[in-house]
Structures are given as structure tokens and as C-alpha cells.
C-alpha positions as CSV (number, residue, x, y, z in Angstrom):
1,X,9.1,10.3,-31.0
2,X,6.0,8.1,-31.2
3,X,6.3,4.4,-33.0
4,X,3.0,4.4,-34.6
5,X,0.5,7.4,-34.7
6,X,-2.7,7.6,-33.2
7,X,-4.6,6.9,-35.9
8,X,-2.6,3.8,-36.9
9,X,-3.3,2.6,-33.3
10,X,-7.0,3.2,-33.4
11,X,-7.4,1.0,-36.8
12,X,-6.0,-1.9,-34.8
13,X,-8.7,-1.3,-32.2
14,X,-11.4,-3.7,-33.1
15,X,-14.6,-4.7,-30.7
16,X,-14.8,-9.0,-30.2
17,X,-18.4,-10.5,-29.3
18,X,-18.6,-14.0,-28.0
19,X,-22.1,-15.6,-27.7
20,X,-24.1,-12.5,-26.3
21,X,-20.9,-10.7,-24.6
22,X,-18.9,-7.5,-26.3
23,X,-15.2,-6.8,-25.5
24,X,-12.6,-4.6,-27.1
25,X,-9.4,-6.6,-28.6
26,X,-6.6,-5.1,-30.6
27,X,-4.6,-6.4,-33.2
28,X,-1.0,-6.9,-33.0
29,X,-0.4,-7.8,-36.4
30,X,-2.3,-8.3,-39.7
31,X,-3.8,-11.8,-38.5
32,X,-3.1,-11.6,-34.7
33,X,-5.2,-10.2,-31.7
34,X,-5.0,-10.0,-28.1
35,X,-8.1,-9.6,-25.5
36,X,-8.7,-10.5,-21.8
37,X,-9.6,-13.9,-21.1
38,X,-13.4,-13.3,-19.4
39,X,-14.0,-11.4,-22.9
40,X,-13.9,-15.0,-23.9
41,X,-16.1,-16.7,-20.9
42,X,-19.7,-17.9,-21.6
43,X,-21.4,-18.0,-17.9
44,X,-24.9,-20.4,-19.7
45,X,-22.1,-22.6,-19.8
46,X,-19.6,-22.6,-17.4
47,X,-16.3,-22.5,-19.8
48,X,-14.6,-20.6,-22.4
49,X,-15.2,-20.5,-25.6
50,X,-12.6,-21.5,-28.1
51,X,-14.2,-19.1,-31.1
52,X,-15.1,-15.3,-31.5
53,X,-16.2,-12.7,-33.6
54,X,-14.0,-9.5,-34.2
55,X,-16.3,-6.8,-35.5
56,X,-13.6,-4.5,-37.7
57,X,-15.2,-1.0,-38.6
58,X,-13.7,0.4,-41.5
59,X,-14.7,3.6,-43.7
60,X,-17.9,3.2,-41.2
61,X,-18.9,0.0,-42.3
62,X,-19.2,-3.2,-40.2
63,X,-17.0,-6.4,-40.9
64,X,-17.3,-9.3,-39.0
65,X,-13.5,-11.6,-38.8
66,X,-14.1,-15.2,-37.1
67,X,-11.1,-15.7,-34.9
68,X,-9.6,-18.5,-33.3
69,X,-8.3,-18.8,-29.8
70,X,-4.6,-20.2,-29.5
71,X,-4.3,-23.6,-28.5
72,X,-1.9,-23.0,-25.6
73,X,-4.5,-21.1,-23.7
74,X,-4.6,-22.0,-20.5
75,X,-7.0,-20.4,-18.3
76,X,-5.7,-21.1,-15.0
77,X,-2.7,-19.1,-15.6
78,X,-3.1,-16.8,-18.3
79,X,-4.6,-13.7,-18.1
80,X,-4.8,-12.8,-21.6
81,X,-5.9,-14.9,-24.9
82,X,-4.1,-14.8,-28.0
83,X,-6.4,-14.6,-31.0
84,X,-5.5,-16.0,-34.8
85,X,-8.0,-14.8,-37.4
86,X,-9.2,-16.8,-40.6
87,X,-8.7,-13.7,-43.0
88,X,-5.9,-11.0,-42.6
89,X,-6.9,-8.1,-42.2
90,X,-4.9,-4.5,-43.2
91,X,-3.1,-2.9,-40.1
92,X,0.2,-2.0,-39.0
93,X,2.3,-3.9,-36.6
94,X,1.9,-2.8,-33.0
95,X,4.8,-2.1,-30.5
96,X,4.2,-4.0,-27.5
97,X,6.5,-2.7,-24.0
98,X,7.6,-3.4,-20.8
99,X,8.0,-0.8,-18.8
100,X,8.1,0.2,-15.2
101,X,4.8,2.9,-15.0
102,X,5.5,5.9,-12.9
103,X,3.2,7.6,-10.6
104,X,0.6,10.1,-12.8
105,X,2.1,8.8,-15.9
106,X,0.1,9.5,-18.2
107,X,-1.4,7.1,-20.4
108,X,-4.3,6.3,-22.9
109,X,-6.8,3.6,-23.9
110,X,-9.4,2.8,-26.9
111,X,-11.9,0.4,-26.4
112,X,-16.1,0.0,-27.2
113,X,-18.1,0.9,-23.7
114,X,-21.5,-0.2,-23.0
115,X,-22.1,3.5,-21.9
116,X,-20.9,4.9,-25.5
117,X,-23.6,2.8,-27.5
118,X,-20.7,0.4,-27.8
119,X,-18.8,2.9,-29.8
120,X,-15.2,3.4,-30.1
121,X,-14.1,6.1,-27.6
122,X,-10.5,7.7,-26.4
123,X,-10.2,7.8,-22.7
124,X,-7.2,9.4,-21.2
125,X,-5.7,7.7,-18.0
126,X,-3.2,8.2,-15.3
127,X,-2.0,5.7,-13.6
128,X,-2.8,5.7,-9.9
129,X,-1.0,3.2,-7.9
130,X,0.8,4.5,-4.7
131,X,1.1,0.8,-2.9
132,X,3.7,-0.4,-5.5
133,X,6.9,1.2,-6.8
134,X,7.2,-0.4,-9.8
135,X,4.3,-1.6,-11.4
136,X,4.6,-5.1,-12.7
137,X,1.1,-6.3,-12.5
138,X,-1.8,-4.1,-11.8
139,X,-2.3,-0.7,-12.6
140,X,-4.6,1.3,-10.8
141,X,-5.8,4.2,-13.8
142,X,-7.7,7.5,-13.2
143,X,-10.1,8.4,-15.9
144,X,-8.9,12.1,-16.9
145,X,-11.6,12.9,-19.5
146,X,-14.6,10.7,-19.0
147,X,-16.9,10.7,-16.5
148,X,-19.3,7.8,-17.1
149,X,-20.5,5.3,-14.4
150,X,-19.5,2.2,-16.4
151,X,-17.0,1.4,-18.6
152,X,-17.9,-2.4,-19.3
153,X,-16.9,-3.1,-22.7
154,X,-14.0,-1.7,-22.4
155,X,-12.5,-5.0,-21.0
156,X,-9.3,-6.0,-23.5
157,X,-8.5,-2.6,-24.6
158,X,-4.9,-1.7,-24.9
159,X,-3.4,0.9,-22.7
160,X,-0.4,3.1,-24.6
161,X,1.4,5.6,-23.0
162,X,2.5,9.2,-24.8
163,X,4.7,7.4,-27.7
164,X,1.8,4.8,-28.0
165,X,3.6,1.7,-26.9
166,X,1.5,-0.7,-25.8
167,X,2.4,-1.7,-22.7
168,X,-1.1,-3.0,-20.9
169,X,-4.1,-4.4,-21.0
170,X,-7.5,-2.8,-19.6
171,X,-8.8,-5.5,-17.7
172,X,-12.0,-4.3,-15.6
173,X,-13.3,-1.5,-13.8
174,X,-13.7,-0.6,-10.3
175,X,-16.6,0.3,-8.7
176,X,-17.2,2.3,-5.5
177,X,-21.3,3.1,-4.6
178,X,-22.5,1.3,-7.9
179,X,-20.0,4.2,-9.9
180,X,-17.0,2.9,-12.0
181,X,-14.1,4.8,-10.5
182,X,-11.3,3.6,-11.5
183,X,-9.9,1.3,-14.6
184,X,-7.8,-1.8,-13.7
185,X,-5.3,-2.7,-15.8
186,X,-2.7,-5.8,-16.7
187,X,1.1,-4.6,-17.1
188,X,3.0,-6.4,-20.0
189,X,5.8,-6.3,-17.5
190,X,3.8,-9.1,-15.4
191,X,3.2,-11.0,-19.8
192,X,7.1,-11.7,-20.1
193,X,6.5,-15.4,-19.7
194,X,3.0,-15.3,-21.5
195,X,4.8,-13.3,-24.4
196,X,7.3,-15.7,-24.9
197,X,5.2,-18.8,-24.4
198,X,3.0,-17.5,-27.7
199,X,6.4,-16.0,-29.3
200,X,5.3,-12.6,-29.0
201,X,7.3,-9.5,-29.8
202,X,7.9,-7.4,-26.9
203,X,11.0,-4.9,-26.0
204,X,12.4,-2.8,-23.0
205,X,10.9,0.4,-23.5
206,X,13.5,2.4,-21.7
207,X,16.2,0.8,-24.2
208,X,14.0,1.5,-26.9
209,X,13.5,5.5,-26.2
210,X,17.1,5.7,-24.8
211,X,17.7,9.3,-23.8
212,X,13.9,10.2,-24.9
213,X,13.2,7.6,-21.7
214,X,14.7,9.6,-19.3
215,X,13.4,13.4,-20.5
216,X,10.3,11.8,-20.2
217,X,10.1,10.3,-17.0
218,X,8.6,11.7,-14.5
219,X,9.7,12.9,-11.3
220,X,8.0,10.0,-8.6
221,X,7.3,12.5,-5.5
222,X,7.3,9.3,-3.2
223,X,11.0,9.4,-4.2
224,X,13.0,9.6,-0.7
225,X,10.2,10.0,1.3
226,X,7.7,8.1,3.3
227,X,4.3,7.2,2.0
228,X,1.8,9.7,2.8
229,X,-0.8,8.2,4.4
230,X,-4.0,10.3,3.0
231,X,-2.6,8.6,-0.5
232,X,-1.8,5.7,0.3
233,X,-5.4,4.8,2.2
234,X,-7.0,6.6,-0.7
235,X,-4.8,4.2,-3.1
236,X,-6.9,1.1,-1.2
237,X,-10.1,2.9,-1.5
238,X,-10.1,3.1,-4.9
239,X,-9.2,-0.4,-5.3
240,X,-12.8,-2.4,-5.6
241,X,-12.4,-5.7,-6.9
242,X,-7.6,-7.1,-9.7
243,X,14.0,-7.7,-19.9
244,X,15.7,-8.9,-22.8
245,X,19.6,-8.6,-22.8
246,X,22.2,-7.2,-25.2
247,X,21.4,-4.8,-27.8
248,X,18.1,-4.6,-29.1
249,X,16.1,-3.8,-32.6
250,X,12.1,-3.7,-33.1
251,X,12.6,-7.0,-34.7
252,X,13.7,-8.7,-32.0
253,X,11.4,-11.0,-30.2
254,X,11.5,-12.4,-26.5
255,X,14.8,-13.5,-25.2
256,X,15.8,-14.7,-21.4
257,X,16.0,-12.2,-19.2
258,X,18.9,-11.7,-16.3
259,X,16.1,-11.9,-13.5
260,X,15.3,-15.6,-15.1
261,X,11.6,-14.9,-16.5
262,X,10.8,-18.6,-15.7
263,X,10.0,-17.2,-12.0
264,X,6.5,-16.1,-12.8
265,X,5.2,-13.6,-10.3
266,X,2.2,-15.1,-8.2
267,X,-1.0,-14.7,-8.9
268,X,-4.4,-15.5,-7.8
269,X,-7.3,-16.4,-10.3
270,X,-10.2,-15.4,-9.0
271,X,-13.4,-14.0,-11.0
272,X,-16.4,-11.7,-10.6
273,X,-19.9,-13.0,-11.0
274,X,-22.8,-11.3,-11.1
275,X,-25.7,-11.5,-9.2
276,X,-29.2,-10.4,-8.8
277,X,-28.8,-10.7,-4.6
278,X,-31.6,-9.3,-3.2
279,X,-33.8,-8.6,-6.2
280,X,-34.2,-12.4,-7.0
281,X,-36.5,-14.5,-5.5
282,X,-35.3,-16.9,-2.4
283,X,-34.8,-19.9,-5.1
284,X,-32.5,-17.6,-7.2
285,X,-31.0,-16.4,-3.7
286,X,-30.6,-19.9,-2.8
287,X,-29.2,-21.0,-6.2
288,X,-26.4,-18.3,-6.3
289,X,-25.3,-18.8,-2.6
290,X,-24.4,-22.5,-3.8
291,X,-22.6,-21.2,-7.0
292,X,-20.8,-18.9,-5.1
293,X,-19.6,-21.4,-2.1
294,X,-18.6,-23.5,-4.9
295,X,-16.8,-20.9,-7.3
296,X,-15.0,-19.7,-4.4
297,X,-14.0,-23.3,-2.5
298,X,-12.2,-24.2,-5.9
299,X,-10.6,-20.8,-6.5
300,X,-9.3,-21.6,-3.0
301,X,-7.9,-25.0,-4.6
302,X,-5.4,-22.5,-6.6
303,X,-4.7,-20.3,-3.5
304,X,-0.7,-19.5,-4.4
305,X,-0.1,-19.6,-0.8
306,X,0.5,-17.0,0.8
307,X,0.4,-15.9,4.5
308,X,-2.0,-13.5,3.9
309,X,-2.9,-12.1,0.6
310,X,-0.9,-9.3,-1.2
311,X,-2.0,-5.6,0.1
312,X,-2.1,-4.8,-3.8
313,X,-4.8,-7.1,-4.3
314,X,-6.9,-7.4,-1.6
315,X,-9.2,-5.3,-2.3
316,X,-9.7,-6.7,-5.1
317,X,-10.4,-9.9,-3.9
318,X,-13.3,-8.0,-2.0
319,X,-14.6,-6.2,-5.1
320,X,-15.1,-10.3,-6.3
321,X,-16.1,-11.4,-2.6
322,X,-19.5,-10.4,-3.7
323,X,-23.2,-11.6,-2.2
324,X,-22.7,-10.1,1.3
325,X,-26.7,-9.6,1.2
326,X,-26.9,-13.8,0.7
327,X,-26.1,-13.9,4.4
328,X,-29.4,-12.3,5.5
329,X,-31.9,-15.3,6.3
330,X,-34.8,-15.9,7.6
331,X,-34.8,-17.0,10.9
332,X,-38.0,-19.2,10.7
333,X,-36.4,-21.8,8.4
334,X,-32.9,-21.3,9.8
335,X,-34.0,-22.9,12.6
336,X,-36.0,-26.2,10.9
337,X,-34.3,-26.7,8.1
338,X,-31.2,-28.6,8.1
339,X,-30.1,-28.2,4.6
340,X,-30.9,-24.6,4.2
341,X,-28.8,-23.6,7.5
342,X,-25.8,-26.1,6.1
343,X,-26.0,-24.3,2.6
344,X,-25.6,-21.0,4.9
345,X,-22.9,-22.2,6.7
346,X,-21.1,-23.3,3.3
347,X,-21.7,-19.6,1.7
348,X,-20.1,-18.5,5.3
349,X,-17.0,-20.5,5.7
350,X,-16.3,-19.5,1.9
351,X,-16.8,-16.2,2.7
352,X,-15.2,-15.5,5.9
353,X,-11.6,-17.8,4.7
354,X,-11.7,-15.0,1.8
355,X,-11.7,-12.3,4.3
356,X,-9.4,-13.6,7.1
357,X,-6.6,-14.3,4.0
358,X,-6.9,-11.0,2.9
359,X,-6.9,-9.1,6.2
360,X,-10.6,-7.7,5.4
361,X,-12.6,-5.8,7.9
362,X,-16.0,-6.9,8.5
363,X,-19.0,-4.8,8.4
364,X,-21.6,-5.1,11.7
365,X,-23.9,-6.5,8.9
366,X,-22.3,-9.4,8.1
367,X,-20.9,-9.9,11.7
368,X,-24.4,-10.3,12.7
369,X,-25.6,-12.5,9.9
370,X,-22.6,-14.7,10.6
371,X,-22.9,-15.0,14.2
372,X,-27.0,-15.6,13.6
373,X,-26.0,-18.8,11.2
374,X,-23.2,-19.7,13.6
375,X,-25.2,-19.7,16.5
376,X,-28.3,-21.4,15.3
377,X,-25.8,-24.7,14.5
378,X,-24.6,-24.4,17.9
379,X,-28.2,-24.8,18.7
380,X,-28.7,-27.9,17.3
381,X,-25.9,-30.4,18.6
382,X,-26.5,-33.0,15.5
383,X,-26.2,-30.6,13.1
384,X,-23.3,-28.5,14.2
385,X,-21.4,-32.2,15.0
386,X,-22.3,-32.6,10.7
387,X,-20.6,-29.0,10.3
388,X,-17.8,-29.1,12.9
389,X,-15.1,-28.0,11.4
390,X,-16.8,-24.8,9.2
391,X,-18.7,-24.2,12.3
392,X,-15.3,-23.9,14.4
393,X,-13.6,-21.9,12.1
394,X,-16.2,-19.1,11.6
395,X,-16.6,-19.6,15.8
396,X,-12.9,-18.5,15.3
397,X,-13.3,-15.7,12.8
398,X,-15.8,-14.2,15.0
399,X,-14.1,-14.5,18.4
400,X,-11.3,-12.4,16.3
401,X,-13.9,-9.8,15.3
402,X,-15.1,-9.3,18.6
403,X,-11.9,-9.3,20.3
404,X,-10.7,-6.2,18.0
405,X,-13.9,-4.6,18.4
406,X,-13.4,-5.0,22.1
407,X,-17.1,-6.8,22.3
408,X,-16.2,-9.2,25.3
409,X,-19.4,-10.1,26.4
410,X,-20.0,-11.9,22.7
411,X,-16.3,-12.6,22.7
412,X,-16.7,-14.9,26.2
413,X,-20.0,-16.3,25.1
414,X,-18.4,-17.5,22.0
415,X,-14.6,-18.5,24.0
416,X,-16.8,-20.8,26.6
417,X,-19.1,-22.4,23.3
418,X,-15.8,-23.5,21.5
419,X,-13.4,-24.8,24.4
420,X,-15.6,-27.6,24.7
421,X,-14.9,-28.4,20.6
422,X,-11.5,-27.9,19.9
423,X,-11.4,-30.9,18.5
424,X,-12.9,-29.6,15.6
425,X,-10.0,-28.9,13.6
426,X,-6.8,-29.7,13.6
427,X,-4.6,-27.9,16.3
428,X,-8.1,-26.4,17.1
429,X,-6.7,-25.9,21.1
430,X,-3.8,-23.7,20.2
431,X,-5.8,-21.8,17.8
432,X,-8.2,-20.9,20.6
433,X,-5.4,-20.7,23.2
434,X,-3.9,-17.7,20.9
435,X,-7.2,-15.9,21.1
436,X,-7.0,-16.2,24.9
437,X,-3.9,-14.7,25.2
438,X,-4.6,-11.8,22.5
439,X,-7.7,-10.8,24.3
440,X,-5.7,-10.6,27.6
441,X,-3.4,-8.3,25.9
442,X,-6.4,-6.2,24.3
443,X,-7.1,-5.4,27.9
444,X,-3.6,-4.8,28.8
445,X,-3.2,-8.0,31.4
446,X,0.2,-8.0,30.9
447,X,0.9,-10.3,34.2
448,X,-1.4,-13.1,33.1
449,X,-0.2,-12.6,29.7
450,X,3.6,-13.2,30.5
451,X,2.3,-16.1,32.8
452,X,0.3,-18.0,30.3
453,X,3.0,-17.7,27.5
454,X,5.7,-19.4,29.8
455,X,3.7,-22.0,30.5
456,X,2.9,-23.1,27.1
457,X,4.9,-25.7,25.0
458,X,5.7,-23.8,21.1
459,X,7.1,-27.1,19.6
460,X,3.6,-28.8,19.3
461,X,1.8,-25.9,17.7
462,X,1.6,-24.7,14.0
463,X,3.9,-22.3,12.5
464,X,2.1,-19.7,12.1
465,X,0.5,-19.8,15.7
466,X,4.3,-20.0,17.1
467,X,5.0,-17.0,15.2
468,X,2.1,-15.3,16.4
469,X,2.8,-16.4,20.1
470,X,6.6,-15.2,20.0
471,X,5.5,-11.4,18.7
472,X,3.2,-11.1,21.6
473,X,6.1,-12.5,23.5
474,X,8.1,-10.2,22.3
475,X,5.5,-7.4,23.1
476,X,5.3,-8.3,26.6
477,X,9.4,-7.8,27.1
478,X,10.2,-11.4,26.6
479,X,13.1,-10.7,24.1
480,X,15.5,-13.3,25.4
481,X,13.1,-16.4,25.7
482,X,11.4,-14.9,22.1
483,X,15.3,-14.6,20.7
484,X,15.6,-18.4,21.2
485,X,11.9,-19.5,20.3
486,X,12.5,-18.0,17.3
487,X,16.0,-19.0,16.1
488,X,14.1,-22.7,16.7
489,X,11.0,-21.9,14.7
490,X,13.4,-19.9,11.9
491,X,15.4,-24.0,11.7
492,X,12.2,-26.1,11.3
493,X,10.9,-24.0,9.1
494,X,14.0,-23.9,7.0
495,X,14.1,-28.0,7.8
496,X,10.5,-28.6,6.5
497,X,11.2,-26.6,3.2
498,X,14.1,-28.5,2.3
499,X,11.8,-31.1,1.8
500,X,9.0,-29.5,-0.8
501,X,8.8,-28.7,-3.9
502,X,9.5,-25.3,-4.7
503,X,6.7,-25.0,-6.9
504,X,4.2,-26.3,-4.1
505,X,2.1,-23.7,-2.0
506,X,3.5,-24.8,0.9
507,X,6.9,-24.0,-0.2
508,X,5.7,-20.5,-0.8
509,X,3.7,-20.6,2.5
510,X,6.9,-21.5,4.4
511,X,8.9,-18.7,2.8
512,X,6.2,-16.3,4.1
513,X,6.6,-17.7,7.2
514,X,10.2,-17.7,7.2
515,X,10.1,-14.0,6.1
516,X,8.5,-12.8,8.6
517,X,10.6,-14.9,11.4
518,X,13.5,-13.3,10.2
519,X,12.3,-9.5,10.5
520,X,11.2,-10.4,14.0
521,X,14.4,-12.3,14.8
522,X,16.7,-9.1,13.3
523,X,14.0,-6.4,15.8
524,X,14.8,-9.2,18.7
525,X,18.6,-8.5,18.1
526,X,18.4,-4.6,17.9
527,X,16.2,-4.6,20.8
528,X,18.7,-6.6,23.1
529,X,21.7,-4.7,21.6
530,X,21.3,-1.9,19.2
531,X,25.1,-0.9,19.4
532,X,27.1,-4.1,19.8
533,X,29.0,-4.8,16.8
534,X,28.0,-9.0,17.2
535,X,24.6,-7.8,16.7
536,X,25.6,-5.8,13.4
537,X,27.0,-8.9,12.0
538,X,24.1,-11.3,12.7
539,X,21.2,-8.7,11.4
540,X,23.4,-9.3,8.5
């Protein structure tokens, strides 16, 4: 039962050029297009470009369509770009989907790769994703009969699955040893609110396909049992970088939804930039280490606020967290040059925030270059006093490192250069007052532990350190005096929400908070008293 055949969907498959970039963008209509937005980003100048080129191939010959982009673009917030072109040109309508993608589904794309001549080529996919049940933002594809190393060009193409409903977006690769391994995609699930903001058609594939929906669907073997863990760790490693109601007809176009669509899922926007690293001179080195610090400080500006960042992207906020090489330096001018060892530290606050969010391991690499730039500030009391509060906070990042690589020679050198400067930052005492009690229980002090945790004062410190210092108390056997820290921290949290915005950050950062006070207050409960029935009722 397919909607449209396959040669039907490769004529809408056209290849878009802006300044001296190719994409792949597809036509959704006879005078309407769709591509990813960095098809559309001209790095000479910093911005996106409001015109393109579509270059339509038909009976072999070339013909070039000036488009338009749509005026509600937006490019902090959407992820695709709608497309209006100045002549119509001769292709049938395209079904666009929402779907939930199952586990090996398999799937198909069309696009013009760099490694194909910039040719059109067929590339069958499977999706891939074992972190998320249902996919509603990323999919993670396999490449199932291709094999080349990169698959740039291919950005915008559409992804159908087996009855050629459209229902992604390709929207870059990911690499593993300088090898593409793996194509990311952009559900149409996670485009509800983007569809109806450009009055897009769009339908509920499983009402569409009815009973053909569920003789197709595949049988998820994560269903009713635990995640494997081989998958699942090979699931991050091949990450690199990232409903209508009532009856329905193919005419009808985006409605509300039951779940509300005006909740848009949360999302990051970060970008990739290339670099030469290492193969460009030290003024080219020095040039992108500033781009970089300042790329990423105001990506951080639009951080969504979460705790930590979301296991599903993650890694690819480390595919982006490019430029580990600009941490090597040379010593020589480290150490006499002001402005060169500030421009380091700059490159490694940005870079070390990006990790700590996302819960990144450091290589030994980087932990050396960091603690080299870190320590030649401490050095040089004038400059570090100019840097305080990015020197602290990598101080901090690294006492962490060494503290779960169980390095406590570095780990005391470092503890006895920042107790002297928690003044830093703010809260900058408890901060390092956590660290102190974490590294105790690293070497299993449990006594001093338990004696420095009923000694502190919780009301004074940060959420998130609280939080932190009532799970180790709850480590150490501390369940009743954790019970009631908690049930305190779980109020003022709720207290302090009450008075945000609920689209603010913050608001989202407390819920995070909140979230994870709650889990740790229900374990607190069934710890004390698995079997009572008041328990039963309050874990509800």
C-alpha cells in the first residue's frame, strides 16, 4: 500500500546550493520545499541566507529554480526551513507523517553526496536508536547498502519508510575515526509545532495505514525486557556529534493535538564548525580557539536548562565539542603572555562547562592540557585574580577528574590551591566542601564522612549541592536525617518555582531538580519501610 511510488518520490528530490555550499531539499508540493537549516548557513558571513538555488534534474538536464526562504524562519528554534520557489515546478504532492520509528525499521533516503560526484543516490537505512522507545526527535540510521566515508551532501534529504511516507529529515552524519558511521536524522514527530506554524500538511501514520500499521510493525525485542547493555553502550558509541484528533483524510492539515502540541519538546541549538586544528598555523589556531569560546559561550546563552544534558544527545554535543587539539600550547608563551594564557583559559572554561553538562569523560590528553593552563594562572597571582572565576571552575572540573580517576596526589595539590579562593564563585565553599566529602567516600572513610555531613548546615547551600549531599547521605545509612533533608529541599524547591515563569530555564532547571528529589525521597521511604502500607501510600 505505498501513497506515492518511488519514482514519484525521487522527482521531488532536488539538490539546493547556497553561496558555495550543496544540500539535498525535497519538494512537498509543486512550489514548496523543505531542507535543513545549516543547508542555508553561509560561515564568510556569519548568518543565514534568506535566498537559494534548487538545481531540478529532469530528462538529465540541469534547471536551476531561485527559492525563497519563509519569512517565519527563525533559526534559534527551528530546525528545518521552509522554501517558496519563484516558478512551479511539476511534481506530485508528498505525504508527510508522524510516526513512532521502531527498532530496525527499515527505512530509505535520497539525497546528492559529496562522495557520489554530487549525484542522486538511494541509500537504505535502519533506524538504530536503542536509548529511546519512541523516537520523537533523533534518529540514529544504519547505512544498509552504502559504505562510503562521507555522506555530506546528503544534509536535507528526506527519510521514507516502506510506503514512502515522509516522516524525517536527514540531518548530518556521524563520524567515528574520520569515517561517517552513522546518518542522523530529524523526526517529523518532534515538527508538529513547526508544521503547523508554516500550515503544513501532516497526518498520524498509524491512522492513515489502519490495520496495514499493525501487520507491519515490527516486533521491538527490547519489549518486556531490560536493555542489553552491549546495545545500549554501542547505541552511545555510534552517536558522534544531534497527533491530530477525530477522523482523518489526506487533505487534512494540522490540528491540536490531545498531548497540547504548544509544549515543544526541548532542544539545544548547537552547531558543528570546522576546523583546520592542528594543520593551521598558530594565528589560524589562535583565531579559531576565539571563534570557538565565543560560538560556544552564546550557545550556552540558549542552554534549555537542564540538570545535565539529555543521554540521547550528549554525544552529540561531543561530536560539536570540537578543537580538543587547540588545548595543546606552548609552554614558552604560556608562561609570558598574558593574553595568550587568558584566550586559553576562555577556550577551556567553554570547553570543560560543555563536558561537565553532558556527563563527558575526559581523555588524559585534555586533562593534561587543562591542568597545564590551569596551573600556569595559579602561577601568576595577578593574572589568575583577572580570571577567578574560570580559573575556579576548571580548578573544580579537574579536582572531579582526579577524584574519579583516584589521582590523589593531583587531587590534594589542587584541594589545598583552591580552599584559599573560594571566593571565587558564588557558593564556591560548598562546591569544594562537596568534593571533600566525595573523595572521602572514594576511599571508603565512611566515619569521617558521616561526621562531616552532620556537621554541615544544607539550608545555605545550592540546590543542586543539597541534593548531592543528601544521596551520599543517604549512602552512608543516614536515611532518617536524609528523609527530612529532603522533604525540606523537595518544598523550596517547589516554593521557588511557584515564582518563575514556566517558560524560563530555571523553571525547567528546578523541575530537574525536583525530579530527581522525588526518586530519592520515594528509595528513602522503601528503604526505611518496604512493607508498611503508610509507605505505599506516600511513594504514591
Amino acid at each position: 500500500m505505498k501513497v506515492i511510488t518511488d519514482k514519484e518520490l525521487d522527482d521531488t528530490t532536488v539538490q539546493i546550493k547556497c553561496g558555495e555550499n550543496y544540500g539535498t531539499a525535497f519538494l512537498i508540493n509543486e512550489n514548496t520545499a523543505i531542507t535543513v537549516k545549516h543547508c542555508l548557513y553561509n560561515d564568510r558571513r556569519k548568518k543565514y541566507e534568506t535566498n537559494a538555488v534548487l538545481l531540478v534534474y529532469i530528462n538529465n538536464e540541469e534547471i536551476k529554480i531561485n527559492v525563497i526562504v519563509d519569512k517565519l524562519f527563525d533559526s534559534r528554534f527551528d530546525e528545518l526551513v521552509v522554501l517558496h520557489c519563484e516558478e512551479k515546478i511539476n511534481v506530485p504532492t508528498l505525504y508527510l507523517a508522524y510516526a513512532d520509528i521502531c527498532m530496525f525499521e527499515d527505512l530509505k533516503a535520497i539525497g546528492f553526496g559529496n562522495s557520489y560526484e554530487r549525484k542522486k543516490r538511494w541509500i537504505k537505512l535502519q533506524n538504530s536508536n536503542f536509548i529511546n522507545n519512541d523516537i520523537s526527535e533523533n534518529m540514529i540510521l544504519d547505512m544498509q547498502n552504502s559504505k562510503a566515508i562521507d555522506y555530506r551532501g546528503f544534509s536535507g534529504a528526506l527519510i521514507a519508510d516502506t510506503y514512502n511516507y515522509v516522516v524525517g529529515v536527514i540531518k548530518s552524519q556521524l563520524n567515528e575515526n574520520g569515517k561517517a558511521n552513522a546518518l542522523l536524522g530529524i523526526s517529523l514527530k518532534n515538527q508538529l509545532a513547526f508544521c503547523r506554524k508554516y500550515n503544513l500538511q501532516i497526518q498520524d501514520r498509524q491512522k492513515a495505514l489502519g490495520d496495514h500499521c499493525e501487520k507491519a510493525r515490527i516486533t521491538d525485542f527490547r519489549d518486556g525486557i531490560n536493555q542489553n547493555a552491549y546495545f545500549k553502550n554501542k547505541q552511545y558509541e555510534n552517536i558522534a556529534f544531534s497527533i491530530n484528533s477525530g477522523d482523518e483524510t489526506e487533505g487534512t492539515r494540522f490540528s491540536e493535538e490531545t498531548t497540547n502540541p504548544d509544549c515543544k519538546e526541548l532542544n539545544w541549538n548547537i552547531k558543528y564548525t570546522s576546523i583546520d586544528g592542528l594543520l593551521g598555523n598558530s594565528n589560524k589556531r589562535r583565531k579559531e580557539r576565539k571563534e570557538l569560546a565565543k560560538q560556544w559561550a552564546e550557545e550556552f546563552d540558549w542552554y534549555p536548562g537542564w540538570l545535565t544534558v539529555p543521554a540521547d544527545f550528549r554525544q552529540q554535543v561531543k561530536s560539536y565539542t570540537n578543537g580538543k587539539e587547540l588545548l595543546q600550547c606552548s609552554e614558552k608563551e604560556l608562561e609570558s603572555n598574558f593574553d595568550y594564557c587568558n584566550e586559553l583559559l576562555d577556550f577551556a572554561y567553554e570547553y570543560t562547562r560543555r563536558y561537565k553538562k553532558s556527563c563527558l569523560p575526559l581523555d588524559k590528553n585534555i586533562e593534561n592540557n587543562l591542568y597545564k593552563i590551569w596551573d600556569t594562572l595559579n602561577s601568576h597571582s595577578d593574572w589568575k585574580e583577572k580570571n577567578k572565576n574560570k580559573w575556579f571552575t576548571v580548578g573544580l572540573y579537574l579536582l572531579e577528574n582526579y577524584r574519579q580517576n583516584m589521582d590523589e596526589e593531583k587531587w590534594n595539590s589542587i584541594c589545598d590551591q583552591l580552599k584559599p579562593c573560594t571566593n571565587f564563585i558564588v557558593d564556591g565553599k560548598y562546591y569544594l566542601k562537596l568534593e571533600e566529602i566525595l573523595m572521602n567516600l572514594f576511599k571508603m572513610d565512611l566515619e569521617k564522612v558521616q561526621l562531616e555531613l552532620v556537621s554541615c548546615s544544607l539550608e545555605e547551600m545550592p540546590y543542586e549541592v543539597r541534593l548531592r549531599f543528601i544521596g551520599v547521605m543517604t549512602e552512608c545509612g543516614l536515611n532518617e536525617e536524609a528523609l527530612k533533608a529532603v522533604e525540606e529541599l523537595t518544598n523550596d524547591i517547589q516554593k521557588n518555582n511557584n515564582e518563575i515563569a514556566e517558560s524560563s530555564p530555571q523553571n525547567v532547571y528546578l523541575k530537574s531538580l525536583l525530579v530527581c528529589a522525588l526518586y530519592l525521597k520515594e528509595h528513602l521511604l522503601f528503604c526505611m519501610n518496604p512493607y508498611k502500607e503508610e509507605t505505599r501510600k506516600k511513594m504514591q
